[in-house]
C-alpha positions as CSV (number, residue, x, y, z in Angstrom):
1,X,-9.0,-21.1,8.7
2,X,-7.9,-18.6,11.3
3,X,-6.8,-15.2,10.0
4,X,-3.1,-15.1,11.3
5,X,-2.7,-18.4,9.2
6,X,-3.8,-16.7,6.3
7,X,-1.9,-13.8,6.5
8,X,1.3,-15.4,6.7
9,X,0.8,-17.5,3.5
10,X,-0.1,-14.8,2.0
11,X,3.2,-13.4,3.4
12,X,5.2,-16.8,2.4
13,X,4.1,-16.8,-1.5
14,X,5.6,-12.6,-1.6
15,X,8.2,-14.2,-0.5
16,X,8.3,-16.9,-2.8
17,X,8.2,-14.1,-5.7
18,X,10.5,-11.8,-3.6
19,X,13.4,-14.8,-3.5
20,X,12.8,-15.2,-7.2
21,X,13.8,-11.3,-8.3
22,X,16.7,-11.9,-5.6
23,X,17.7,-15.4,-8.0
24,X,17.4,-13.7,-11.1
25,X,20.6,-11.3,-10.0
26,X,22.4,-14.5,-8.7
27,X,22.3,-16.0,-11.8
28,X,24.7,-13.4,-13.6
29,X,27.2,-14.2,-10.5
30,X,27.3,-18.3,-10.8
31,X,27.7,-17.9,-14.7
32,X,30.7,-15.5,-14.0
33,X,32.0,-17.8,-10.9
34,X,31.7,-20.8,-13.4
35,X,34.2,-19.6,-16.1
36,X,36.6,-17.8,-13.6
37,X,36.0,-19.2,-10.1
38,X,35.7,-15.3,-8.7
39,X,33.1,-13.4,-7.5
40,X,32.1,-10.6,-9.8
41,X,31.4,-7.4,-8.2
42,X,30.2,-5.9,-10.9
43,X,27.1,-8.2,-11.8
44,X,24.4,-5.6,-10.1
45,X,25.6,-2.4,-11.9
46,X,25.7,-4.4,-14.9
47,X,22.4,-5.1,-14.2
48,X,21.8,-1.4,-13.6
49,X,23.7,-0.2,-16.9
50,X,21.3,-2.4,-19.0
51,X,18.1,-0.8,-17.3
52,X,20.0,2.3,-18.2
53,X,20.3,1.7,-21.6
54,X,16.9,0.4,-22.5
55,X,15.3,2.9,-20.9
56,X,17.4,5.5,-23.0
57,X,17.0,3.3,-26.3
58,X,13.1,3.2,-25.7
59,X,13.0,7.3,-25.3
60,X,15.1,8.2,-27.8
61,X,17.7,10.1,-25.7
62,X,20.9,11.7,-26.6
63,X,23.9,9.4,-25.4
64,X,26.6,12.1,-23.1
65,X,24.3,14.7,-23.7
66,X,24.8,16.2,-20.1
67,X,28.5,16.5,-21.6
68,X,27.6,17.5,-25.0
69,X,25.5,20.2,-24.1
70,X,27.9,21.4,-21.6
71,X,31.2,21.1,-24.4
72,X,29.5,22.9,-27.0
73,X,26.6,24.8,-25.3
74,X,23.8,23.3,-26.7
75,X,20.1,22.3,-25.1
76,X,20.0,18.4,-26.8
77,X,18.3,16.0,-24.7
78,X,16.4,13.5,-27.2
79,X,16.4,12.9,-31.0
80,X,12.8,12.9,-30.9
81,X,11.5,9.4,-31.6
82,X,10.8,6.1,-29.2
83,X,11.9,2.6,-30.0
84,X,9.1,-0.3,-29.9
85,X,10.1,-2.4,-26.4
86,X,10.9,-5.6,-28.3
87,X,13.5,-3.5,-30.5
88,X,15.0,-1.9,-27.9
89,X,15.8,-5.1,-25.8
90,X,17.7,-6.7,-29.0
91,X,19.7,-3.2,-29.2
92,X,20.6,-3.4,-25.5
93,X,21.5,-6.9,-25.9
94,X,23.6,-5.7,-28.7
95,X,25.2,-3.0,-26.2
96,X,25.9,-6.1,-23.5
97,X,28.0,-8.4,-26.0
98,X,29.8,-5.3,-27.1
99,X,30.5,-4.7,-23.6
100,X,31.9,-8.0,-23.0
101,X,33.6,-7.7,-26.0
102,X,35.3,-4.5,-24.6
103,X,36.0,-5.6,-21.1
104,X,37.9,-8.6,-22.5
105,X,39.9,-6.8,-24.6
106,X,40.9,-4.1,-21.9
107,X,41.3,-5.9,-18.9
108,X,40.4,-9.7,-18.7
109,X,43.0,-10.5,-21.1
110,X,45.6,-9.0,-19.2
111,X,44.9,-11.1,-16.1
112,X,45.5,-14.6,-17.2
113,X,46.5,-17.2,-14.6
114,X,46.6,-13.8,-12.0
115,X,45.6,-14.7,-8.4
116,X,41.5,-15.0,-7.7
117,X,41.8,-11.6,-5.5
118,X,43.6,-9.8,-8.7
119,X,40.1,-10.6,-11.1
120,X,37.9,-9.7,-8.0
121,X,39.6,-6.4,-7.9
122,X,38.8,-6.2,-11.1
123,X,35.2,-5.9,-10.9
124,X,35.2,-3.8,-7.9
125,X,37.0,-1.5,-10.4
126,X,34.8,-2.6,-13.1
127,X,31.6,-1.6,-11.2
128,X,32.4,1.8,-10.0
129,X,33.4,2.6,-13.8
130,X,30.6,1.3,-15.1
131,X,28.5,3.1,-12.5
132,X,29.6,6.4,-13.4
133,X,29.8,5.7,-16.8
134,X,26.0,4.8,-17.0
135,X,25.8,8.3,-14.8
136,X,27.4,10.2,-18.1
137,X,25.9,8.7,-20.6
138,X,21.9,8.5,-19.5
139,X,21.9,11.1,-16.6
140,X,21.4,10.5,-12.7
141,X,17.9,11.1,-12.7
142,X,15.2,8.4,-12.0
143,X,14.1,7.0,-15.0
144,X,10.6,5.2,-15.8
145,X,11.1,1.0,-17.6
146,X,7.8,0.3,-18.9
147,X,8.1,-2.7,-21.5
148,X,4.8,-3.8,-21.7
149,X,4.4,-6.4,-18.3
150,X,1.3,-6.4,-16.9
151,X,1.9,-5.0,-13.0
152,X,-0.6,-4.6,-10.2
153,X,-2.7,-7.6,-8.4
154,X,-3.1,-10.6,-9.9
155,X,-7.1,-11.1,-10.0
156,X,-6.7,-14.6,-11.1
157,X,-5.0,-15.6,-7.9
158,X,-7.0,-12.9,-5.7
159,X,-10.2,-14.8,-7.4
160,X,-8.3,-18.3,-6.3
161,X,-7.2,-17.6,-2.8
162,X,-11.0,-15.8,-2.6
163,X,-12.9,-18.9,-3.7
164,X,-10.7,-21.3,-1.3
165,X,-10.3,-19.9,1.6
166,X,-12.8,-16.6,1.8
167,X,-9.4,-14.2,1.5
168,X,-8.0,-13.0,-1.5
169,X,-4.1,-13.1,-1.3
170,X,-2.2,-10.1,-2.9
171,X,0.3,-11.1,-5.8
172,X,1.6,-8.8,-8.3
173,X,1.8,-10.0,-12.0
174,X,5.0,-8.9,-12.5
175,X,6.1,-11.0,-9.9
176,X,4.3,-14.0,-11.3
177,X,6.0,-13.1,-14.5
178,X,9.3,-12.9,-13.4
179,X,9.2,-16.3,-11.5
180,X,8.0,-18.2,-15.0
181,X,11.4,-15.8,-16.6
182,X,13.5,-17.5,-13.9
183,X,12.4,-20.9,-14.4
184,X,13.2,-20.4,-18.2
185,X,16.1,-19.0,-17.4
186,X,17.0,-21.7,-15.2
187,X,16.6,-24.6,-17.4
188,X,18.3,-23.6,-20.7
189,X,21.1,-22.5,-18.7
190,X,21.7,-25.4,-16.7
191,X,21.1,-27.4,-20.2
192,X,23.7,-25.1,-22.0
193,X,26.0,-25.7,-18.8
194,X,26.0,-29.5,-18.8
195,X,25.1,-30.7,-22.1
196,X,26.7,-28.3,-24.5
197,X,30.4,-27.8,-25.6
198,X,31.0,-24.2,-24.8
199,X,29.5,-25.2,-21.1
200,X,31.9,-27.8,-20.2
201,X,34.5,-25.6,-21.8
202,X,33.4,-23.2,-19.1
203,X,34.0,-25.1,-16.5
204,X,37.3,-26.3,-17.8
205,X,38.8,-22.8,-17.6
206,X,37.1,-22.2,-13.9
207,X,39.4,-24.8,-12.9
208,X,42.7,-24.3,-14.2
209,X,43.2,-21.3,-16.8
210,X,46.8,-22.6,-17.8
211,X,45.4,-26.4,-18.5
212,X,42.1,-25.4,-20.2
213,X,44.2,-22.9,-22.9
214,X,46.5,-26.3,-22.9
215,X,44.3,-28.4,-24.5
216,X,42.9,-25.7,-27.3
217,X,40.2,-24.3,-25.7
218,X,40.0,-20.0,-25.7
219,X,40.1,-18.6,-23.2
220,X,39.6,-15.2,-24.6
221,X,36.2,-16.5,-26.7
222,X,34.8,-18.0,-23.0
223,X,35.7,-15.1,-21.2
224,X,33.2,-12.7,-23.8
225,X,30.5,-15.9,-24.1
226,X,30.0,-16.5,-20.6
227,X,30.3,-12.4,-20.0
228,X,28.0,-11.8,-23.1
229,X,25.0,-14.3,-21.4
230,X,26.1,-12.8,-18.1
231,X,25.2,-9.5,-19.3
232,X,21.6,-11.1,-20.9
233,X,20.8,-12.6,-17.2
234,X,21.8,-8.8,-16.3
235,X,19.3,-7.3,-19.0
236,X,16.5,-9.6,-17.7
237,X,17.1,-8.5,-14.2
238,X,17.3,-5.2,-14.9
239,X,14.1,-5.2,-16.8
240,X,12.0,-6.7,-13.7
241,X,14.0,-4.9,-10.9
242,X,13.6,-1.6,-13.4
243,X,9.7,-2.1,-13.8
244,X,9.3,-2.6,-10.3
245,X,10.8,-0.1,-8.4
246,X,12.1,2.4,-11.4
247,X,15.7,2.6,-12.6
248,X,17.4,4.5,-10.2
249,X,21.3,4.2,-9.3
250,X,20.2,2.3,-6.0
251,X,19.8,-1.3,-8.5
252,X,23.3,-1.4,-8.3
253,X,22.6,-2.2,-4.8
254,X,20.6,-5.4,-5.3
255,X,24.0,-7.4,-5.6
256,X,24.5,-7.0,-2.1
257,X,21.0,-8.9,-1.4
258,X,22.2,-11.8,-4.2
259,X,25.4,-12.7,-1.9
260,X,23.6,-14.5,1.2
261,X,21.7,-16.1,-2.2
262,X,24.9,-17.3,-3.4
263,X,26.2,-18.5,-0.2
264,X,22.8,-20.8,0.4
265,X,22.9,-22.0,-2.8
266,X,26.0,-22.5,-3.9
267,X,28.2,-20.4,-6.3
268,X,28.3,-22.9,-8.8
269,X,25.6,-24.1,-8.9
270,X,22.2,-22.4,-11.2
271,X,19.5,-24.2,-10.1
272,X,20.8,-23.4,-6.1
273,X,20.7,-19.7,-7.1
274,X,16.8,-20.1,-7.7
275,X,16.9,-22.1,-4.5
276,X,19.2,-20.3,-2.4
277,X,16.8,-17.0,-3.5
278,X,13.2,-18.4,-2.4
279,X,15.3,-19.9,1.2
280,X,16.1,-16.1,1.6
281,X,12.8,-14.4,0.2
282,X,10.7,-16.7,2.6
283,X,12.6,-16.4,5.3
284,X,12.8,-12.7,5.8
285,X,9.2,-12.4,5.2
286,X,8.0,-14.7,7.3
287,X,11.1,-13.4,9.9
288,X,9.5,-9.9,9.7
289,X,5.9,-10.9,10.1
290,X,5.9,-13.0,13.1
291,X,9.7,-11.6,14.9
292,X,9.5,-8.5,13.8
293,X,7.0,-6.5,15.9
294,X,8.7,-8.3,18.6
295,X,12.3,-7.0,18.1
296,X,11.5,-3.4,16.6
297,X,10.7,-4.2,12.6
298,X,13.3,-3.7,9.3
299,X,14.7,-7.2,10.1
300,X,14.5,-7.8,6.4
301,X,17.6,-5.2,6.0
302,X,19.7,-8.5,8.3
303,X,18.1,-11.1,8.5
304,X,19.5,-13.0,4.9
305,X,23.1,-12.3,5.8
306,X,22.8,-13.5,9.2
307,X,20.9,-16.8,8.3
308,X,23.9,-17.1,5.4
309,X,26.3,-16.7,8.1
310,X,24.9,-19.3,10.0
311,X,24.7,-21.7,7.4
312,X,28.0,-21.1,6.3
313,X,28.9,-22.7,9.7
314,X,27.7,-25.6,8.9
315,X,27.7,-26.4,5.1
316,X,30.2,-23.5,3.2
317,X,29.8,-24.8,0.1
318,X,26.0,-24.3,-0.2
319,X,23.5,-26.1,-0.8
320,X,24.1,-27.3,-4.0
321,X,28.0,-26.3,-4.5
322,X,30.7,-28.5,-5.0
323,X,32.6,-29.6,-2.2
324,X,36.4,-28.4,-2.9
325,X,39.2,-30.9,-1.4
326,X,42.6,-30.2,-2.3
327,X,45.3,-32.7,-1.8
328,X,49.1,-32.0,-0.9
């Protein structure tokens, strides 16, 4: 098989795992678009915060103590113990539903029945708040998210690739790891949207706020559900993105890279966010490895949102979204 063949399967399956870390950040916007029919800004430094927090949780470090040191003049940085990994996730899950809880109370309750461009404001605001916020409380600095998933090359599918075609192929565990996280992901939410009461409730209140509160349902106890497994999805991204690359305020920026996602796949739609992620992920690879030495290189910086422009040309709704016809 000739070489240049090789390489770029070896280029398509990164991007296979690439689309799927893109996906798992999707996720957390088609569960907010669901129960509120907006996009939320916010989703990537939520996923940031999270990172934040189980990295602080896992160290032992002082909440605010940039603050508290400088108020009262002290030196405290850690309380001098770690948290087992497994512990730590359940306490930072613990922090995410208490942060839905909070933002509920302070500012989604406020904005029934308000215009679609009113909530989206919302978490713009939301976003930069909780951006600096996780800046006070943990620090700026880079911070270190090891929970125990095995990272570097896979040797199992170096050993593979080896044995079938006389080149090894370069996939990272983590990668592999993340991919069978998203298809978990993927299937019990897509199960809890379609089969279970609180999901169809959730798509009541997406369409009409004033009906679905009509009929009994809460819109208040939605709002923190669908926020609450928003900010899980969040967690779980922020865990692989965190292990990755490092937490560093730069996640927050990995929302931008979910939008094209949404726009292939559909913003209501879960399984077209996985879908929607590997399109994009496969395409800018394989964009960059045969186009780009031709055009000058970094077309993986453009080359999603101008392949989700085009598309949106031709089918707006995504692949898998619903088709909205209004009649007057």
């Amino acid at each position: 098989m000739p070489d240049q063949l090789l390489f770029a399967m070896e280029v398509m399956l990164n991007g296979l795992m690439a689309g799927v870390m893109y996906a798992l950040v999707a996720l957390g916007f088609v569960l907010i678009y669901k129960a509120s029919g907006i996009f939320n800004y916010a989703q990537g430094v939520l996923a940031l915060f999270a990172a934040l927090t189980l990295v602080g949780i896992q160290q032992g470090q002082v909440p605010f103590a940039h603050l508290i040191n400088a108020v009262t003049g002290l030196h405290i940085t850690h309380f001098g113990w770690t948290v087992p990994s497994a512990l730590a996730i359940l306490l930072t899950l613990g922090v995410m539903v208490a942060l839905a809880i909070v933002i509920e109370k302070l500012v989604l309750k406020h904005l029934v029945n308000q215009p679609p461009i009113i909530l989206f404001m919302a978490t713009i605001g939301m976003a930069y708040f909780l951006e600096g916020f996780g800046d006070v409380m943990w620090g700026a600095d880079i911070k270190k998210l090891d929970v125990g998933l095995p990272q570097g090359i896979s040797e199992t599918v170096e050993s593979a690739t080896d044995a079938m075609f006389g080149y090894g192929f370069f996939i990272d565990n983590l990668d592999i790891v993340a991919t069978l996280v998203a298809v978990a992901l993927v299937a019990a939410l897509t199960i809890f949207s379609q089969y279970s009461k609180q999901g169809r409730a959730l798509r009541a209140v997406a369409d009409d706020h004033q009906a679905a509160l009509s009929v009994g349902i809460s819109l208040r106890f939605i709002w923190i559900l669908v926020w609450s497994i928003a900010g899980f999805v969040a967690l779980v991204a922020g865990i692989m993105w965190g292990s990755k690359s490092g937490v560093q305020f730069s996640l927050s920026l990995i929302a931008l890279k979910a939008l094209p996602v949404l726009m292939l796949g559909g913003f209501t739609s879960i399984p077209g966010a996985i879908v929607g992620g590997l399109i994009i992920g496969v395409g800018e690879k394989l964009f960059e490895f045969f186009a780009g030495p031709l055009i000058g290189g970094a077309t993986e910086n453009w080359f999603a949102y101008v392949l989700a422009l085009v598309f949106l040309v031709f089918r707006p709704q995504g692949l898998f979204g619903e088709k909205i016809i209004e009649r007057v």
